[in-house]
N, C-alpha and C positions, 0 to 999 in steps of 0.2 A: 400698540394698544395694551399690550398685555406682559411690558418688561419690568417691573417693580416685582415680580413672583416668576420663579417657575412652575410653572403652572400644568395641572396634572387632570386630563379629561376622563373622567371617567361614565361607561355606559351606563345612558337611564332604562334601567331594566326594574320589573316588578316591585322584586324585594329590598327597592329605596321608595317604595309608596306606600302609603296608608291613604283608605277612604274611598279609594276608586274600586269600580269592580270589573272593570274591563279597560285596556287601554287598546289603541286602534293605533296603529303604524299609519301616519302621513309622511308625504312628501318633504315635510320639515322634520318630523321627528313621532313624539308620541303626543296623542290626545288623550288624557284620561277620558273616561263614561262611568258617571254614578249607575246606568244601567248596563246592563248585560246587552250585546249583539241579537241575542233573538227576543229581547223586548223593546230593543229600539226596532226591528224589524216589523213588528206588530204594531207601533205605533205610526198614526197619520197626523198629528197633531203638532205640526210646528211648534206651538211657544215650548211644547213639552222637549221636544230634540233640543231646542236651545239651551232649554234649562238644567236636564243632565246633564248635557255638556260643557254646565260651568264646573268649576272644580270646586264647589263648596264642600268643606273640608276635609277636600283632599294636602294633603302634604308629602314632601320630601323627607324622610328620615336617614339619618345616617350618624356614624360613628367616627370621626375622624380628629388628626391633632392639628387640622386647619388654622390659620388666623385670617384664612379671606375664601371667599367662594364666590363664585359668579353664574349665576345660571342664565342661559339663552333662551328666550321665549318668543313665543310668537302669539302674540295676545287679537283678540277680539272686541272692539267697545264698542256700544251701543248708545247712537243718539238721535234723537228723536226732533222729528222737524218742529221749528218754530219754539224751541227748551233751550235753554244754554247746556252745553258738552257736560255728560257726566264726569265727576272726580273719575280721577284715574283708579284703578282697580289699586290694593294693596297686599304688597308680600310680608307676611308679619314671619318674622326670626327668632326661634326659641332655643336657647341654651342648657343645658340640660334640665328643659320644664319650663326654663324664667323667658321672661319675655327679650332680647336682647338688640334687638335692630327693627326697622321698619324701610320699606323701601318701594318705589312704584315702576312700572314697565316705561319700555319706550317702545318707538314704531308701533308697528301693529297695523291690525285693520282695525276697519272704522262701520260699524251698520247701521244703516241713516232710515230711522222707520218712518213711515206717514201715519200717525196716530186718529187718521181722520178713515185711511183704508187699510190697514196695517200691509201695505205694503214692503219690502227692503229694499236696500242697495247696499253692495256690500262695493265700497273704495279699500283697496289692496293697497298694502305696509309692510316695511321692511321688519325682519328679525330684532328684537330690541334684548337689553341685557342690564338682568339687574345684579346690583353687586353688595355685598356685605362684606368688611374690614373692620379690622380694629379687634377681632376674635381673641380671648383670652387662649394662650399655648397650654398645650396638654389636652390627652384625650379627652372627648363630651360627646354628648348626645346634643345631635342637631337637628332641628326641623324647621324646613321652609314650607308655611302656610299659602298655598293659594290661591289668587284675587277668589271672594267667591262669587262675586258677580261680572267675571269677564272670562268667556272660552279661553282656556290656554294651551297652548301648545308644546313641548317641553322639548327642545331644540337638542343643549348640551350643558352640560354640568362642568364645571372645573375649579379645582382647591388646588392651596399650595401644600398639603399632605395627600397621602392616601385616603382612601373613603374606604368603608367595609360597612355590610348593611347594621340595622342596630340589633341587639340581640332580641330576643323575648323575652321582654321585663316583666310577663306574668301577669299582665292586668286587662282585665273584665273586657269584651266589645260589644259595645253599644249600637245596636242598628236602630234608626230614627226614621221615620217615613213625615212627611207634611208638607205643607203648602210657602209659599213664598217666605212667611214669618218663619218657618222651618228652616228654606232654602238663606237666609240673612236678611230680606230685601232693604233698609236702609243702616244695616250695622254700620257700624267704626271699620272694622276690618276684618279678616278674616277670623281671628282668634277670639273676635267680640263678637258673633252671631250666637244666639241665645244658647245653641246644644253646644256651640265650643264651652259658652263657661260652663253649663253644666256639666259636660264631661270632666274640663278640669275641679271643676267641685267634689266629683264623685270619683277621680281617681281613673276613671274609663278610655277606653281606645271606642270614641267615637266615627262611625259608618254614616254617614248624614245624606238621607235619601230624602231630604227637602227640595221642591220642586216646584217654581214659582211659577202659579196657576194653575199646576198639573196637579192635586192631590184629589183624585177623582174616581178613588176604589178603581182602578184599571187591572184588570187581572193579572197583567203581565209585571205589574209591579208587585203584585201577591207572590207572584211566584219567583220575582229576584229574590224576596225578602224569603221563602221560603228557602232559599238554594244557599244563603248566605250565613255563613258560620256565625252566631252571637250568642251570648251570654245573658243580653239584657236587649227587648225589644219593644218597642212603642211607638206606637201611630195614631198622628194627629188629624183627626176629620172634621170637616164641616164647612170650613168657611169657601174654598171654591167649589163644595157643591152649589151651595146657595150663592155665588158669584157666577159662576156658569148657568145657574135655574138647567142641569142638567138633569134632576130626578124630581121625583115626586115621592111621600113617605110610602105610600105601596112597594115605589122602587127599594127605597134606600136603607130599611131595614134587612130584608136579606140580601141587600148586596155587601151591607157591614157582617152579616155572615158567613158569608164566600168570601168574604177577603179573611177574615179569621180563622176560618177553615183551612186557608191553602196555607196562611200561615203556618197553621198547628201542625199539620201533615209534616213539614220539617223542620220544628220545634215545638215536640208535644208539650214539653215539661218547662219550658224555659219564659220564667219571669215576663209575663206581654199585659201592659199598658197600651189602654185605650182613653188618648187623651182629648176632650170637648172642644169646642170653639172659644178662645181667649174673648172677653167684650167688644163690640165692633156695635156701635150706637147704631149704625146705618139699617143694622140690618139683626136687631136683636126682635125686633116685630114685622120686619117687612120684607117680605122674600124679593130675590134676585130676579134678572139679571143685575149684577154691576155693570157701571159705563162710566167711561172717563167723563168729565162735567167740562167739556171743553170751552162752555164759558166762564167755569170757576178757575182761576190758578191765584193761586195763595203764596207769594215771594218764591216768586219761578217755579210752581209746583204743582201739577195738577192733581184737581181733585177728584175723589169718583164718589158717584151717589149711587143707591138704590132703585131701582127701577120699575121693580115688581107693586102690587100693591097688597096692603094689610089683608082685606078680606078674602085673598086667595086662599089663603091659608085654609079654609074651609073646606076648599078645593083639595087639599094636599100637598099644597106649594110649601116650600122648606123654608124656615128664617132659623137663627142660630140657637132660638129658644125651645124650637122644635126638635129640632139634631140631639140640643142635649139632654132632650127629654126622653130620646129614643136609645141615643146611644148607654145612658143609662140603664134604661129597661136590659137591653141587649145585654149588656156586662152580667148585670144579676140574673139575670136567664141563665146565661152561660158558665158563673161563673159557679153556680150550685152543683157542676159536673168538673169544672176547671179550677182548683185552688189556687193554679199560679196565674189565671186572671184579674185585674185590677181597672178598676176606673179612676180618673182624675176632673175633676171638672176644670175647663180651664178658667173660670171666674174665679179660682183659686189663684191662677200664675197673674191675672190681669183680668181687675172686676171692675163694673161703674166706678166705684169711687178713687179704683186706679187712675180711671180715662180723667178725671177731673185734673190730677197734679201733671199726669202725663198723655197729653192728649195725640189722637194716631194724627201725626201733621198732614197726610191727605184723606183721613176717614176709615182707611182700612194697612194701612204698615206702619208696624213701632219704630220709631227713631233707634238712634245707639243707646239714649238711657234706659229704654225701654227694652231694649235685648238686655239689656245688663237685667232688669230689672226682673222682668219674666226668666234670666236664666239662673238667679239666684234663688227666683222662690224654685222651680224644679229641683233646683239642688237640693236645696230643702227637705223638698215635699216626697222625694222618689228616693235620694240617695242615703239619709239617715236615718236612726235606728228606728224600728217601724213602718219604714216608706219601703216600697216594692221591688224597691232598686238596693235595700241594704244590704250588706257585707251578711252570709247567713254561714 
């Protein structure tokens, strides 16, 4: 299998990763966790374990005069009874910066949900291995991006040079917190979910604590973000509170101050954006619950509606219009004490008259133009001269 190279294994230890903040020793090898051990411990909420558990953008980095490398994984995919089989997850290949290969897993498991009781079945698969060739000779900086929407498990590594970690090139980290749109949910590939391009826009080592379904002010994510070294920090609220209909506006403003707080306690001084709900038609008047529309699917696709109704709102019930009317206030309250706090509305990244050219193909996740599209205006808007995020 492996006589074209002599081929050199070397151990997947820490400092060949960027993005994870814990990794867990299995039976096969390493799991990265976008959270910490004692906030997956505190959490009870399945889709949430799932979802840290994908490795959105986490990566491999490393230094070597490679022209091939093969990594062994043990991937995870998710499908859903009664859908055709999701694309396969993608490993995207960066050469020092440039984009350079593309490549998909094999084997694997398989999670077969009932979207009707969300129940699982996990069907067990073999160790699969993806490979890149054809590498230009002489030292570079490599990194392999991983799937960000498939658990991976990271088996073993091997080049036909030496590997040595990459050094510290000196540039800004970006810790991100948000909801599925955060976490990729229908990007191109790993290096196309909307905080990868901004990071590469802005020059940044992005931390991407995006979490599809899970961005739910949880305190235990307060305090990863609090414990986690960054330079540059922003979190995105709103749209699974009002998909969850998990608070009411009594709740929801100090609980966006306790997440702020525990923030600040371990970054009093450090650059924190507080970014609004991007446009979501569904639910810019009418509060949550979301629910899949299992008699809508739109070219194999299901669709989810809003659930809640308009004149709750009276009530206290949250739509997107509300959030950002609060999260607002919040900002300028706070930020008359805090000069290195900042708002964004996200009607800026993706407004009405976005949805019109680029419409969300199931009512609430932007397609790949649309990560492109929202991650260009963040670049924009956060990472140049005047934006919150610029070079000072």
């Amino acid at each position: 299998m492996h006589t074209e190279h002599d081929w050199i294994t070397t151990p997947l230890t820490a400092d060949l990763l960027r993005g994870a903040l814990d990794l867990e020793r299995t039976e096969h090898g390493l799991l990265p966790h976008r959270l910490p051990a004692r906030a997956r411990a505190q959490n009870t909420n399945p889709q949430l374990a799932m979802a840290e558990a994908q490795p959105s953008g986490v990566r491999l980095v490393f230094r070597t005069a490679a022209t091939a490398v093969e990594l062994d994984t043990l991937r995870t995919k998710r499908d859903y009874v009664g859908f055709p089989s999701r694309p396969d997850g993608l490993y995207d290949l960066l050469v020092d910066g440039r984009p350079a290969g593309q490549a998909s897993g094999t084997g694997g498991n398989v999670l077969t949900v009932d979207m009707a009781t969300w129940d699982g079945e996990v069907t067990p698969g073999p160790v699969g291995t993806v490979r890149f060739t054809g590498l230009a000779a002489g030292e570079k900086d490599v990194e392999i991006w991983l799937p960000h929407n498939e658990t991976t498990e990271l088996v073993a590594l091997r080049t036909d040079a030496p590997v040595a970690p990459l050094p510290d090139r000196g540039r800004r980290v970006w810790l991100h917190h948000g909801s599925s749109i955060s976490h990729g949910s229908d990007a191109a590939s790993p290096t196309a979910i909307w905080p990868a391009i901004a990071a590469s826009l802005g020059g940044v080592e992005l931390v991407n604590l995006g979490f599809g379904g899970s961005a739910m002010l949880d305190p235990f994510t307060a305090r990863a973000m609090r414990d986690t070294p960054a330079d540059l920090i922003s979190v995105k609220i709103g749209i699974n509170i009002v998909n969850g209909d998990v608070m009411r506006l009594r709740a929801f403003g100090p609980a966006v101050h306790g997440f702020l707080d525990t923030i600040r306690d371990g970054h009093p001084d450090t650059p924190l954006l507080v970014v609004s709900p991007i446009h979501c038609a569904i639910h810019e008047d009418t509060p949550g619950p979301t629910a899949p529309d299992l008699g809508e699917i739109k070219n194999g696709r299901l669709l989810f509606a809003a659930m809640g109704d308009p004149a709750e709102k009276a009530a206290g019930k949250l739509t997107l219009g509300v959030i950002r009317e609060e999260l607002a206030r919040v900002v300028r309250q706070r930020a008359a004490d805090d000069p290195n706090l900042h708002y964004l509305d996200g009607l800026a990244l993706y407004g009405e008259s976005d949805a019109t050219a680029l419409p969300l193909p199931d009512h609430v996740h932007p397609d790949a133009a649309t990560h492109r599209h929202i991650g260009e205006r963040f670049g924009a808007l956060a990472f140049t001269e005047g934006g919150p995020f610029a070079e000072r």
